[in-house]
C-alpha positions in Angstrom: 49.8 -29.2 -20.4 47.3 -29.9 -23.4 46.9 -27.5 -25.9 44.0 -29.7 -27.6 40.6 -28.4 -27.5 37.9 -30.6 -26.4 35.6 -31.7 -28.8 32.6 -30.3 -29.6 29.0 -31.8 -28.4 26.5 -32.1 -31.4 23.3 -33.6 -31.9 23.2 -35.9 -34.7 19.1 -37.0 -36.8 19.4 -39.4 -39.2 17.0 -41.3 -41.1 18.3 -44.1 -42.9 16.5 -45.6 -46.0 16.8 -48.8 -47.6 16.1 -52.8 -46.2 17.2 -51.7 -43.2 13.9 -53.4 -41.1 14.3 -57.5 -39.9 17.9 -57.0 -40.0 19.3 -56.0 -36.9 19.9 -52.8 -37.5 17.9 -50.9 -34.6 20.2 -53.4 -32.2 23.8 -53.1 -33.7 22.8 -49.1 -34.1 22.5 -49.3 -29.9 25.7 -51.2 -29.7 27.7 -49.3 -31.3 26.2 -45.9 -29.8 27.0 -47.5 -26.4 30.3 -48.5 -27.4 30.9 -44.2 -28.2 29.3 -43.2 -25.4 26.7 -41.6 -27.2 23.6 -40.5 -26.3 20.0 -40.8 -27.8 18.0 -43.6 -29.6 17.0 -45.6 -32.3 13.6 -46.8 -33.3 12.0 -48.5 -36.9 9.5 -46.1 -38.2 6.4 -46.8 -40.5 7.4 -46.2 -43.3 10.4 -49.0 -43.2 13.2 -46.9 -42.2 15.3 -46.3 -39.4 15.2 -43.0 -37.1 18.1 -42.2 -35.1 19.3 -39.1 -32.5 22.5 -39.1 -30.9 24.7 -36.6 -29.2 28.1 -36.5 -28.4 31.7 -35.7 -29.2 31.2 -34.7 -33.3 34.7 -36.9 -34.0 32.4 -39.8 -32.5 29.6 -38.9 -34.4 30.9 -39.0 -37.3 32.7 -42.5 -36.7 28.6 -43.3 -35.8 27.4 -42.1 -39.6 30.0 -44.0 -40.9 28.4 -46.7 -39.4 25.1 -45.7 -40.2 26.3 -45.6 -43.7 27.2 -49.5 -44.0 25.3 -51.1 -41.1 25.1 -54.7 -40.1 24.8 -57.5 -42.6 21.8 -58.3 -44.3 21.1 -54.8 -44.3 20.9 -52.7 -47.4 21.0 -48.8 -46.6 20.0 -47.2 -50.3 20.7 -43.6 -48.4 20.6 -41.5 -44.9 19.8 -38.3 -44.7 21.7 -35.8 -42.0 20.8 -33.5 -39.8 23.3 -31.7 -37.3 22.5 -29.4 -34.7 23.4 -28.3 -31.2 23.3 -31.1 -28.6 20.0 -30.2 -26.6 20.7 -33.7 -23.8 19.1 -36.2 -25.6 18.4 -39.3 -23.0 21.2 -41.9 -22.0 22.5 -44.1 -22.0 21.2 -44.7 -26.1 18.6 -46.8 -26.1 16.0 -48.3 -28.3 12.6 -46.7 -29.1 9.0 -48.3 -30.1 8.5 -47.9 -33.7 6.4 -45.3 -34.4 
């Protein structure tokens, strides 16, 4: 028997700043959610950043905004800012959202 408690579902907004549009990032953002299992979505807003949700285990999370952080090359990410809160069931599997 396992005396490890099971991690935590959280719900994880981010908006991440920078050249972050024309470079791939909405697509490697939804591979690497799938490859976590995460839930949620990603989309390019307006403005020229990137919008993402996602819930899951918070250890996976937080692998994710580590990715977040870096993303693919070619992209430049000057910042991303945080939001964490309860899971609420975002939609999955993660997928990829209209730019709005």
């Amino acid at each position: 028997m396992s005396d490890r408690i099971p991690a935590k579902n959280r719900r994880l907004h981010a908006v991440v700043r920078g050249s972050v549009q024309g470079v791939g990032f909405r697509a490697t953002t939804f591979d690497e959610a799938r490859r976590l299992g995460l839930a949620g979505w990603v989309r390019n807003r307006l403005d020229g950043t990137v919008e993402v949700q996602a819930e899951g285990a918070e250890p996976k999370l937080n692998l994710f905004l580590a990715y977040l952080r870096g993303g693919p090359l070619g992209a430049r990410v000057a910042g991303v800012v945080e939001d964490w809160s309860e899971a609420q069931g975002a939609p999955f599997p993660f997928q990829v959202k209209r730019t709005e």
